[in-house]
N, C-alpha and C positions, 0 to 999 in steps of 0.2 A: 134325406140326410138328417132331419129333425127326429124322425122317427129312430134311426141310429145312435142315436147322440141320448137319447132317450132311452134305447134299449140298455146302451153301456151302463149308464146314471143308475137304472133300475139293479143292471150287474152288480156294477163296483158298490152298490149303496148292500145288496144282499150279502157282498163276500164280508163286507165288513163285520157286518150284521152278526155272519157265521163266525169272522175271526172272533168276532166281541166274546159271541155265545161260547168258543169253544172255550176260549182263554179264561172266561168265569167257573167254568166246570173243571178247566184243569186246576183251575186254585182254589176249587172246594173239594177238589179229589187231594189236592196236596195238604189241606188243613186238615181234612177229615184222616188223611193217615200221620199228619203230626199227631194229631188230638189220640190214634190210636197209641202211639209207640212210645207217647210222652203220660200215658193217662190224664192228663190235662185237659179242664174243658176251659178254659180259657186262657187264651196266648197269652194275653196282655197283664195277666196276673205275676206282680215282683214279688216274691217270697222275702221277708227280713230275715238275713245273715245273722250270724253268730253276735258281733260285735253290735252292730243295731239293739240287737235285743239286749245285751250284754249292760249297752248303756240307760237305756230305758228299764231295766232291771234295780241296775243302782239307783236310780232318780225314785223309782214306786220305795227301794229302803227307806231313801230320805225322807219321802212323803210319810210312811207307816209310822219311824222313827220320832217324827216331829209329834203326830195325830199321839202317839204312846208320850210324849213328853207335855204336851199340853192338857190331855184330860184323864191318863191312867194317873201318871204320878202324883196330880196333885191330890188327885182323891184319895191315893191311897194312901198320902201325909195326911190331909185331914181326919182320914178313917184311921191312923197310926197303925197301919200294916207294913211289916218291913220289908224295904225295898233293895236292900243288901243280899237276900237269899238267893245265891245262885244255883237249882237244880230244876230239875224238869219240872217236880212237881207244888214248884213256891209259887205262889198266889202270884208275881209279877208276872214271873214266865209263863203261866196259863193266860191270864190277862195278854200280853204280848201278841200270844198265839192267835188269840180269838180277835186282836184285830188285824194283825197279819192277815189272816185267812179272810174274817170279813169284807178287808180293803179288796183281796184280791176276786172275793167271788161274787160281789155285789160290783164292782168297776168292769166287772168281763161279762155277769148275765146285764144288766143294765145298756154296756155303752161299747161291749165289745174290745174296749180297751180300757187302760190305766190309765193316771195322770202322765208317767213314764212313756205309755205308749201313746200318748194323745202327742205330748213335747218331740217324738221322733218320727209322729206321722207313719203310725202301725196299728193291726187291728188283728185280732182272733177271728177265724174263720172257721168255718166247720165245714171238711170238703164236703160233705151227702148232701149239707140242706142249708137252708138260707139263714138261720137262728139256730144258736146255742141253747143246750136246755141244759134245766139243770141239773141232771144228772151227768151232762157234759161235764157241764163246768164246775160239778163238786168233786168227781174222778180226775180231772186234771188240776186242780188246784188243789185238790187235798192229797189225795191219793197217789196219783202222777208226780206232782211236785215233791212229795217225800222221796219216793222213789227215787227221782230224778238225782235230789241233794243227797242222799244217800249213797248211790253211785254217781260218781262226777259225771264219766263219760255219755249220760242221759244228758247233758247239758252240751257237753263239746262235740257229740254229733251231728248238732244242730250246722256245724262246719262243713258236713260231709254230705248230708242227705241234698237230695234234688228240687225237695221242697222244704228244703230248712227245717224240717223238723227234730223235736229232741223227744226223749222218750216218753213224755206226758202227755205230750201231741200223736204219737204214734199209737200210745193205748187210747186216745180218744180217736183219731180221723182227726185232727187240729191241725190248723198250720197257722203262723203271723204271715200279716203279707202287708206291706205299704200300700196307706192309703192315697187316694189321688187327689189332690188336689184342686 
């Protein structure tokens, strides 16, 4: 009877065994065909939406904005450069641009994100590889991002696409994605 009682134990302990095994393999046969049909290597990855970035967008203004109010203008009162001239090619406007673009491409090769995207808990990702280079991230924020503000809709696809992206992201491989906490 011991010996029966023993053989079941041995049974029921092996079926399990097999239930366990089999149900691990169905759930990496089901991931592995998520992962095909999604191109997705990782499930757990949240794309930031249109409006995330939208806001963290305005906040990096704010920041550029202030950085251009506290050390372009006053220099260029002291240097008595006029700060009146509004066309592409006036000394403020070029000044403007270069820290614009500075803030933006030294905050994203550096730290992966903005002050804007630091406050909304977002990050620049490059889907191929694990670091942005710079040639990433001088076609996307220089090149891409003209584009982009040139044609709106570079901007509000970012609504539509499956990995949020908009068109600067698209000519790089970029996507934002929240970071985790």
């Amino acid at each position: 009877m011991e010996n029966e009682n023993q053989s079941l134990n041995t049974i029921e302990e092996n079926n399990c065994e097999n239930a366990v095994e089999n149900q691990l393999v169905a759930n990496h046969k089901t991931y592995t065909e998520t992962m095909e049909t999604t191109g997705e290597s990782n499930p757990s990855i949240r794309y930031a939406g249109f409006w995330m970035r939208f806001w963290a967008y305005l906040l990096d203004l704010i920041v550029v904005g202030s950085i251009e109010r506290l050390l372009i203008k006053p220099i260029f009162r002291m240097l008595e450069i006029p700060l009146a001239e509004f066309n592409m090619f006036a000394p403020i406007s070029i000044a403007s641009a270069i820290i614009f673009y500075l803030y933006f491409v030294l905050m994203t090769k550096y730290f992966n994100q903005t002050l804007g995207k630091m406050v909304f808990g977002i990050k620049v990702i490059d889907l191929k590889s694990e670091k942005l280079s710079w040639g990433t991230i001088l076609f996307r924020e220089w090149i891409g991002r003209f584009i982009s503000i040139t044609v709106v809709v570079g901007y509000i696809i970012v609504a539509f696409l499956p990995k949020k992206q908009g068109l600067h992201d698209l000519f790089t491989d970029t996507s934002v994605i929240h970071v985790e906490r």
